[in-house]
MARBAMAR-712931 format. One record per residue (C-alpha): residue in one letter; x, y, z. Coordinates in Angstrom, 1 decimal. Example, Ala and Ser with C-alpha at 12.3 -4.5 7.8 and 13.67 -1.06 7.14 Angstrom:
% residues 2
['A', [12.3, -4.5, 7.8]]
['S', [13.7, -1.1, 7.1]]
END
This chain:
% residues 253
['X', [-18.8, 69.8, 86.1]]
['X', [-20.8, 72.7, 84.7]]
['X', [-21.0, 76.1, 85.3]]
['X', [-24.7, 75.8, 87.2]]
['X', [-23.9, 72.5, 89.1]]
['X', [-20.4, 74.2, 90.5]]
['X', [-22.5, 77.5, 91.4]]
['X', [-25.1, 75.6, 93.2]]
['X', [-22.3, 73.9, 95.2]]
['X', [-20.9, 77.2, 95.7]]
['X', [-24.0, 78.4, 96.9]]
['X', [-24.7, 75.4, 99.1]]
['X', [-21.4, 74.6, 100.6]]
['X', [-19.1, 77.7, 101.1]]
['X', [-16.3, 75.5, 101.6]]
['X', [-16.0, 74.6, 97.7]]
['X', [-12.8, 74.9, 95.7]]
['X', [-14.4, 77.5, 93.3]]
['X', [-12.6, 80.6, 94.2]]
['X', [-14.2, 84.4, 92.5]]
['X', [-11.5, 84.0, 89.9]]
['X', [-12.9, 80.9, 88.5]]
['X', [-16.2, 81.6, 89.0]]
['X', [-15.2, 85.3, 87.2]]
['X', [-13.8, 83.3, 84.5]]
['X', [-16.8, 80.9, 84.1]]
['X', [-19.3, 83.9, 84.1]]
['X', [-17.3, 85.7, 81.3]]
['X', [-17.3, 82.6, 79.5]]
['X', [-20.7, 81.7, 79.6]]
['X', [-21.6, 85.5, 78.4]]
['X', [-19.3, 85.0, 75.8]]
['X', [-20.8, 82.2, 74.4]]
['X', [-24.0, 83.7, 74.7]]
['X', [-23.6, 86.6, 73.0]]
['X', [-21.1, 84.6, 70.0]]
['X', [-23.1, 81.9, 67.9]]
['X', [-21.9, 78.8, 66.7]]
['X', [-19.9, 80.4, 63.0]]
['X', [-18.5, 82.7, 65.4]]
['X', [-17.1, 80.0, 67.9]]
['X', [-16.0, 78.2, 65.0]]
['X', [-13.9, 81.6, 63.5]]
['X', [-12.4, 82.6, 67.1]]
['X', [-11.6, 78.6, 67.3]]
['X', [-10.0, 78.7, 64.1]]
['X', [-8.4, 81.8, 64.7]]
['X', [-6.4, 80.5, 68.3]]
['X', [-5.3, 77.3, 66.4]]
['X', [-3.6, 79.9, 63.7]]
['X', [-2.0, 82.0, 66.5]]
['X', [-0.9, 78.1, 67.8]]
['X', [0.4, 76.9, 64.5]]
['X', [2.4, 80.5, 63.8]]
['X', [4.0, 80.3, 67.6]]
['X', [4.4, 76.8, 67.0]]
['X', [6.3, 77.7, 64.0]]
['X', [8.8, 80.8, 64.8]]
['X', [9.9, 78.2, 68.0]]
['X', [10.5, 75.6, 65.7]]
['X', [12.6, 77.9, 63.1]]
['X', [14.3, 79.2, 66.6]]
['X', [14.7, 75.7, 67.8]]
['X', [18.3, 75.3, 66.9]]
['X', [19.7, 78.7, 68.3]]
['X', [17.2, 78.2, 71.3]]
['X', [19.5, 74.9, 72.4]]
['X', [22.3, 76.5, 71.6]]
['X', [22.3, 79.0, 73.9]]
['X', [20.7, 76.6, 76.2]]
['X', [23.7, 73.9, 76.1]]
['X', [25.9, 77.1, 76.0]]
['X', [24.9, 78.4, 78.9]]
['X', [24.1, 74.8, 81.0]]
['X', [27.9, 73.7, 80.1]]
['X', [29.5, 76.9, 81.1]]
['X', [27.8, 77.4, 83.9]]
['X', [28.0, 73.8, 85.2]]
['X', [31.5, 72.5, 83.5]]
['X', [33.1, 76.0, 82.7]]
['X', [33.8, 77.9, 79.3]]
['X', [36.4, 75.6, 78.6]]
['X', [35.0, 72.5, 78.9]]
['X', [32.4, 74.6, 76.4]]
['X', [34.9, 75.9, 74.3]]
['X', [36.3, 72.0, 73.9]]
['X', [33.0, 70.3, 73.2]]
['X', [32.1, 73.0, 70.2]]
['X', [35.5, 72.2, 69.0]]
['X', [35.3, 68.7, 68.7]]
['X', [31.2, 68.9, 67.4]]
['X', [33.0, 71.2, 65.1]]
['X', [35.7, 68.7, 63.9]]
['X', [33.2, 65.7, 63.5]]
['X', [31.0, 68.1, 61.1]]
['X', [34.2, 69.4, 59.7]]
['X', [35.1, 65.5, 59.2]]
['X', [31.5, 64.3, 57.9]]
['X', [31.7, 67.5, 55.5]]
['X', [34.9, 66.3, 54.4]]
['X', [33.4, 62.5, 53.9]]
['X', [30.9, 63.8, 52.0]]
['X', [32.7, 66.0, 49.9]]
['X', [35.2, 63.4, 48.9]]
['X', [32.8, 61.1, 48.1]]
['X', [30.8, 63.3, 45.8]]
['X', [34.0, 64.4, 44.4]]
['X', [34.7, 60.5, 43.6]]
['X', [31.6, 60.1, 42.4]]
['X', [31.8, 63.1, 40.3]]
['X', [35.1, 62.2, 38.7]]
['X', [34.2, 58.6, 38.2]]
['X', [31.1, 60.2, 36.2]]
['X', [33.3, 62.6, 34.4]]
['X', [35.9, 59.6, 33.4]]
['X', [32.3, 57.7, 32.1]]
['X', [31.8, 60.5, 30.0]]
['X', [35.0, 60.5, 28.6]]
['X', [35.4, 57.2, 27.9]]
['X', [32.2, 57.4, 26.2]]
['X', [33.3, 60.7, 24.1]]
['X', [36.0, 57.9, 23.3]]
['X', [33.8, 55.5, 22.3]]
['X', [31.8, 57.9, 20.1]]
['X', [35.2, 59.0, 18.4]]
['X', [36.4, 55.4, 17.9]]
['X', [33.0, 54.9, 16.3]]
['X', [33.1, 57.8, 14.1]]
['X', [36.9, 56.7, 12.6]]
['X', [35.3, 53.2, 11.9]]
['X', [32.3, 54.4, 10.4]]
['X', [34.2, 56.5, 8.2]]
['X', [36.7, 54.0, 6.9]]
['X', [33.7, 51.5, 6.6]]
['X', [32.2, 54.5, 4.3]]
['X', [35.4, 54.9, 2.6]]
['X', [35.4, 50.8, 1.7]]
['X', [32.0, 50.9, 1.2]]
['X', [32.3, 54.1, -1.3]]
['X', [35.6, 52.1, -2.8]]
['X', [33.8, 48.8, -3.1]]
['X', [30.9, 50.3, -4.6]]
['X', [33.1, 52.4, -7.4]]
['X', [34.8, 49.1, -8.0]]
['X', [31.3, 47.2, -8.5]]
['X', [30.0, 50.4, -11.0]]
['X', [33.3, 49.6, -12.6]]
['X', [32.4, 46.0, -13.0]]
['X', [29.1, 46.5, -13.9]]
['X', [30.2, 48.7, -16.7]]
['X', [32.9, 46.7, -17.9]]
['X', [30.4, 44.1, -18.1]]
['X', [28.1, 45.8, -19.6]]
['X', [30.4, 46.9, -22.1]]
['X', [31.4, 43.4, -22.8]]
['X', [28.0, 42.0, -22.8]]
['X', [27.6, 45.1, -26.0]]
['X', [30.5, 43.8, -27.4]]
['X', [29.5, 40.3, -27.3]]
['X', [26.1, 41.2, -28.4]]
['X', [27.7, 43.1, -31.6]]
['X', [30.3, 39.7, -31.9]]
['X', [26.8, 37.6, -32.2]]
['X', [25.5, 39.8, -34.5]]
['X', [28.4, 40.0, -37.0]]
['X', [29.2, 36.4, -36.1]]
['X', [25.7, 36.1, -37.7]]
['X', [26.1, 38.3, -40.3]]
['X', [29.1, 36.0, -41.3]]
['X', [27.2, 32.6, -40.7]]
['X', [24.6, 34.0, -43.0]]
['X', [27.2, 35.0, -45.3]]
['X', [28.8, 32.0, -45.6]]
['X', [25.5, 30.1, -46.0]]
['X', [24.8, 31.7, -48.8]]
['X', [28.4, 31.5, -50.2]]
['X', [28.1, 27.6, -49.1]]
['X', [24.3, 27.7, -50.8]]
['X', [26.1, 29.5, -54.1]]
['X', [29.0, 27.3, -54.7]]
['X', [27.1, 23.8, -54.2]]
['X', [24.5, 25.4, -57.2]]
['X', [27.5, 26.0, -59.1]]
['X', [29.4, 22.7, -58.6]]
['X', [26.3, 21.1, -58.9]]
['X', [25.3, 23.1, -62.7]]
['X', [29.0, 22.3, -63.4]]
['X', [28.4, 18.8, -62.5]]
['X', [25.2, 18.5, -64.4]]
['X', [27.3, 20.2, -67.7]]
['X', [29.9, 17.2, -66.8]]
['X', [27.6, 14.1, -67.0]]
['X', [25.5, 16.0, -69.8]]
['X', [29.0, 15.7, -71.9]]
['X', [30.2, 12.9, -70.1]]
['X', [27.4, 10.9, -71.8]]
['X', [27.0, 12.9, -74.9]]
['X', [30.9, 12.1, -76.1]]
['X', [30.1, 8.2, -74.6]]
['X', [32.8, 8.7, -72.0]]
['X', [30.6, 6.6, -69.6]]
['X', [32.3, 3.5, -71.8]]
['X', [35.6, 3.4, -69.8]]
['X', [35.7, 2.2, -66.4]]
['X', [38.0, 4.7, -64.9]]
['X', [35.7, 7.3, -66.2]]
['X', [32.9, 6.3, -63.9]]
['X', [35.2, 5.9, -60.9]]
['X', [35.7, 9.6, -61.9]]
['X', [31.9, 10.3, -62.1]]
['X', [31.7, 8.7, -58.2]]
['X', [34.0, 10.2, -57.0]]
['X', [32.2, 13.8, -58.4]]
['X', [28.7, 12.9, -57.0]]
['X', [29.8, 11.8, -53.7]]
['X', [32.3, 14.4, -53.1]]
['X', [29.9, 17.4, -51.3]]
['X', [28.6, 14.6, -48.8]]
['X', [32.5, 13.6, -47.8]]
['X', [34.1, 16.7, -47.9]]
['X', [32.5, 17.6, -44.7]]
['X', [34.0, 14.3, -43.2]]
['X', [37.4, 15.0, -44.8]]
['X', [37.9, 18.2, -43.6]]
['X', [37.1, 16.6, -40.0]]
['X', [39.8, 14.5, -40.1]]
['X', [42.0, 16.3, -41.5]]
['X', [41.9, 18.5, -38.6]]
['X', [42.0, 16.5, -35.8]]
['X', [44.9, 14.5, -37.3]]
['X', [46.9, 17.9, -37.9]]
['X', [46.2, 18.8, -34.3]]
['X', [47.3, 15.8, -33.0]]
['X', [50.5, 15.6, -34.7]]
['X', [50.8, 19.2, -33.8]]
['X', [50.2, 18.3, -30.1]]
['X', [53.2, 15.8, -30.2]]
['X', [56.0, 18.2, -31.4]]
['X', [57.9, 19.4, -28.7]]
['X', [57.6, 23.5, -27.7]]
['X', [58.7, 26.3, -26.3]]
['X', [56.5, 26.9, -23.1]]
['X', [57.2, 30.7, -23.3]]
['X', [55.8, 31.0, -27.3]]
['X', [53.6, 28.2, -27.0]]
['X', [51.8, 28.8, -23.4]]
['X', [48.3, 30.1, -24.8]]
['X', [47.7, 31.5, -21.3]]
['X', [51.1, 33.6, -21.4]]
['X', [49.4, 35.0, -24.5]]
['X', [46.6, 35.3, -22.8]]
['X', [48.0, 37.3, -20.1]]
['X', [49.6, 39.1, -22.9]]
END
């Protein structure tokens, strides 16, 4: 109901419920709003709900000691101080016992953490030792392998300087071999150039002689062949002494 439809019943009925307080009350707020505009409800608007939200604040930081002393003074009053005395004791031994509950398990929890860490400091060590003795093998393997590789690169120069005096020696002996069949063959020429100049070709066992000179530097190759595998297999049937006649106990020699 309004402020001009409760005055009018004021005015008609003297009997209304709208006592000189209230109606006081309306009048002042109806000037008020008169004379403040609509930014200046909104400020004095905003203003109470700060006041609200401040009060509403303090009594909610003040909540806890509030009930405190309220409980304090409802059981004491009603049950006596002892019966007050006995329930803080036993809230206090249920916090005491939750505090304790809690602190266990965070110290648990803390020393199962700490033993993780150790175990992995552990780890981290047992790593460290393997990874230096796989650098120490590695390190030894690869000094071996340098090792190798220079032995075998110092063989492979000796081998090369073995081929190329093995070569030399070849074309040495070619041209010994080249020499000495020119000179048998000039001294064979000077043989049949007598041979037939002093009529020696007469005699039969002269020209088994003369065969025998031609075909000799096309058998000797064959001959000396033979020769050899014949010596090494009669030299392959005598009996020996497995310590002088082992080649690879000379070879380990």
């Amino acid at each position: 109901m309004s402020f001009l439809e409760k005055l009018q019943q004021y005015s008609k009925n003297k009997q209304n419920n709208i006592n000189m307080t209230d109606l006081n009350a309306m009048v002042a707020k109806v000037n008020n709003e008169l004379s403040c505009g609509s930014n200046c409800q909104q400020d004095k608007k905003t203003s109470r709900l700060k006041r609200r939200y401040d009060y509403e604040k303090i009594k909610h930081q003040r909540a806890p000691y509030d009930l405190d002393q309220s409980r304090k003074k409802y059981f004491t009053y009603a049950f006596g101080e002892q019966y007050y005395d006995n329930y803080m004791e036993k809230r206090a031994k249920r916090e005491i016992t939750a505090l304790t509950n809690k602190l266990a398990q965070d110290h648990q929890y803390n020393i199962k953490v700490l033993n993780d860490n150790i175990q992995d400091y552990q780890n981290i060590i047992d790593n460290t030792k393997y990874i230096h003795e796989l650098n120490e093998k590695y390190e030894k393997e690869n000094k071996d392998m340098r090792k190798e590789i220079i032995d075998m690169q110092n063989e492979k120069n000796i081998n090369d300087r073995k081929v190329v005096y093995e070569t030399n020696e070849v074309d040495k002996l070619k041209i010994y071999n080249y020499q000495l069949v020119w000179f048998y063959w000039t001294i064979v020429l000077v043989f049949l150039i007598t041979f037939f100049f002093k009529n020696m070709f007469m005699e039969k066992k002269n020209l088994i002689v003369v065969a025998i000179i031609l075909l000799f530097p096309f058998i000797i190759h064959w001959m000396v062949y033979i020769f050899n595998n014949t010596f090494n297999f009669m030299y392959n049937l005598l009996p020996k002494n497995m310590y002088i006649d082992d080649p690879e106990a000379e070879r380990d020699i």
